[in-house]
N, C-alpha and C positions, 0 to 999 in steps of 0.2 A: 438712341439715348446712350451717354457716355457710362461706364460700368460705375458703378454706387461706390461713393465714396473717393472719386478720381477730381470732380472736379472740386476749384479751388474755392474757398472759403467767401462769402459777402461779409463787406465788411459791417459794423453797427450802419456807417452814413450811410450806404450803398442800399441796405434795404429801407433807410426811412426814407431816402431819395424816391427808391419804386413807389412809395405808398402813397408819397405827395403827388407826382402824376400818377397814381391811377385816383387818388381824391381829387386833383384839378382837374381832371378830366371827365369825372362822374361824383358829383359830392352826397348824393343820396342816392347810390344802388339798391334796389328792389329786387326781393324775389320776382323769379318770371313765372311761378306758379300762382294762377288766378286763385282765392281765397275769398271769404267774407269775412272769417272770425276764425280765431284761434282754433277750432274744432276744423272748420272744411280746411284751414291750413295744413294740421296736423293729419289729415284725410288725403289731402293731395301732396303732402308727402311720403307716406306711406306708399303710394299706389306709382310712385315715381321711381320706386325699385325698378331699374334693368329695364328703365322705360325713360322717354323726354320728356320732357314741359311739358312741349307743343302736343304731344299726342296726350298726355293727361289733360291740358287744357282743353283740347276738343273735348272728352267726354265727361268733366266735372259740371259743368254748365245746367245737364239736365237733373245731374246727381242730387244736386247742391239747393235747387229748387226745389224738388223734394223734402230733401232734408239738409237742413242746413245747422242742426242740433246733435247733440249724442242719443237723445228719446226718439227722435222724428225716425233717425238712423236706426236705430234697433230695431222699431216697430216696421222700418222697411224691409226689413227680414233680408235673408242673404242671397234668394232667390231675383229679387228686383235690383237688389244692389249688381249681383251680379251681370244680369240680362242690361245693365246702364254702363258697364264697365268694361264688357265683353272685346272692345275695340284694344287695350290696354294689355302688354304681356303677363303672363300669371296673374289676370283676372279670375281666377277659380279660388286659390289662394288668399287673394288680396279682397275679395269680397268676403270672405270667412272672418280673416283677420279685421278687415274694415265695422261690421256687424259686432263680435265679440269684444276690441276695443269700446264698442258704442256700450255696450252693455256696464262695462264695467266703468266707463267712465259715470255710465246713472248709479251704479250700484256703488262705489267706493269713492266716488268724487262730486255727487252733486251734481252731476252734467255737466261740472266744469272741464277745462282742463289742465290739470293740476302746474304748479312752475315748479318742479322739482326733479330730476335726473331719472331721480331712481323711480320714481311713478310712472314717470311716461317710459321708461326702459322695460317697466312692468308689464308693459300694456302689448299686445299682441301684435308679430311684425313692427314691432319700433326697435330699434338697435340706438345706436350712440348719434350715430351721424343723423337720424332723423329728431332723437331727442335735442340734440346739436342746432337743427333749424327753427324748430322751435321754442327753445330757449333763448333764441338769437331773435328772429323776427317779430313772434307773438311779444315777448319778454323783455326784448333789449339787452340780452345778455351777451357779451362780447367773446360767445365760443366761435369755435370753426370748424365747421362741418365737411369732413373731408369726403368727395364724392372722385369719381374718374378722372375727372379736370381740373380740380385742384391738386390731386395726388402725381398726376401729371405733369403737370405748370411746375409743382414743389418738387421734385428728381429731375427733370428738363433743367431746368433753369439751375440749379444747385442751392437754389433759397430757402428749402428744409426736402432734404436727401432724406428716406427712410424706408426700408423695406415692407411697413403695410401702412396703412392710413390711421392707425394710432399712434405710430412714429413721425408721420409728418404733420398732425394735428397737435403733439408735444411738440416740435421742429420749431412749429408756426407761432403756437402761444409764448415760444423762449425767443424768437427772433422780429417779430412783430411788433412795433410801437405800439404802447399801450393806445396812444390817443387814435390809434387807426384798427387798432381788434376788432372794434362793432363791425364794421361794412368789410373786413379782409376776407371773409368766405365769397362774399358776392362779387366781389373784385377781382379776385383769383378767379370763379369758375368762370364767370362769364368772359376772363382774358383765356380761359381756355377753350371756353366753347365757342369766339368766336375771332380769336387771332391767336393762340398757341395750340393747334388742332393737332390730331394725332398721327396725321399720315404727313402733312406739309403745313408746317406752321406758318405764319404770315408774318417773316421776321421785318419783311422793308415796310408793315405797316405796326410794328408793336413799339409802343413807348417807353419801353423797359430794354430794348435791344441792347443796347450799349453797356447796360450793366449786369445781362444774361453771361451766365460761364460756361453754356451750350457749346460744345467746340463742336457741332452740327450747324449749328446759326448761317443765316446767310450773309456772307462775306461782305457783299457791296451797299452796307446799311445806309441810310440818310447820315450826314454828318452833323 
């Protein structure tokens, strides 16, 4: 990765050019985290901390059957929560957090869960970036949740260069076409999780090559 702040500027056309292929080429990007309702959303992101999809989705499935609510979840106690999560990293943790979120979602929201920042930032183990996905998926709200592969994708590429993932989440909502906000999280990560990876990107198959400022990029691009 080139030092912060080297490579050269995208210009306004150049990043709404990246948006329209990555919209022509995927026009409704979906979370890859299996969900039912705003709650097991909000659940399986949580538990996604320093962990994948794929291994949270193996173990949501039986969780979720269970409880698929913020009551069902409580009254599951953190004990069962945890012995269904056990497969997932800081399971000890995350079943604490999972359980007391539940609570306080019956106790100060109704069982809902709330569409507001600051609520769900309230809520235990939720920071920005998961308040961020669901505000975005549940809600429709056109934030960006910046996680390792978007933070990534945005300093690689030079299309929001910033020293933590609250400077490239400001980067992205100041250079981002409005009418492509909604789906730029999903867009982003999944070009990074599965063509701008971290050890060897997959520049002869990315869409965006040509207008990446990567001076790492591989040289013999498609024309």
């Amino acid at each position: 990765m080139a030092t912060r702040g080297e490579l050269p500027q995208w210009t306004n056309a150049e990043v709404k050019e990246a948006f329209r292929r990555f919209a022509a080429a995927n026009p409704t990007p979906r979370t890859e985290l299996q969900h039912i309702n705003p709650f097991t959303l909000l659940v399986a992101v949580v538990l996604s901390a320093q962990a994948t999809d794929a291994g949270v989705n193996k173990a949501t499935p039986a969780l979720f059957k269970l409880a698929d609510t913020p009551g069902k979840m409580a009254r599951l106690g953190e004990a069962r929560v945890r012995n269904l999560i056990k497969t997932i990293g800081l399971y000890r943790t995350k079943a604490k957090n999972v359980v007391a979120l539940s609570r306080l979602l019956v106790e100060r929201h109704d069982g809902q869960v709330p569409h507001d920042r600051d609520a769900l930032e309230a809520l235990p183990g939720v920071g920005r970036k998961t308040a961020n996905v669901v505000l975005n998926v549940a809600f429709g709200e056109p934030t960006i949740a910046i996680d390792t592969h978007i933070f990534r994708v945005g300093n690689r590429t030079g299309l929001a260069v910033g020293k933590t993932p609250l400077d490239v989440e400001m980067k992205l909502m100041e250079v981002v076409p409005e009418e492509y906000r909604l789906h730029a999280h999903h867009w982003l990560i999944l070009h990074g999780r599965y063509t701008c990876l971290a050890r060897r990107p997959l520049c002869e198959q990315c869409i965006i090559a040509d207008l990446c400022k990567w001076p790492g990029k591989t040289t013999n691009l498609p024309s």
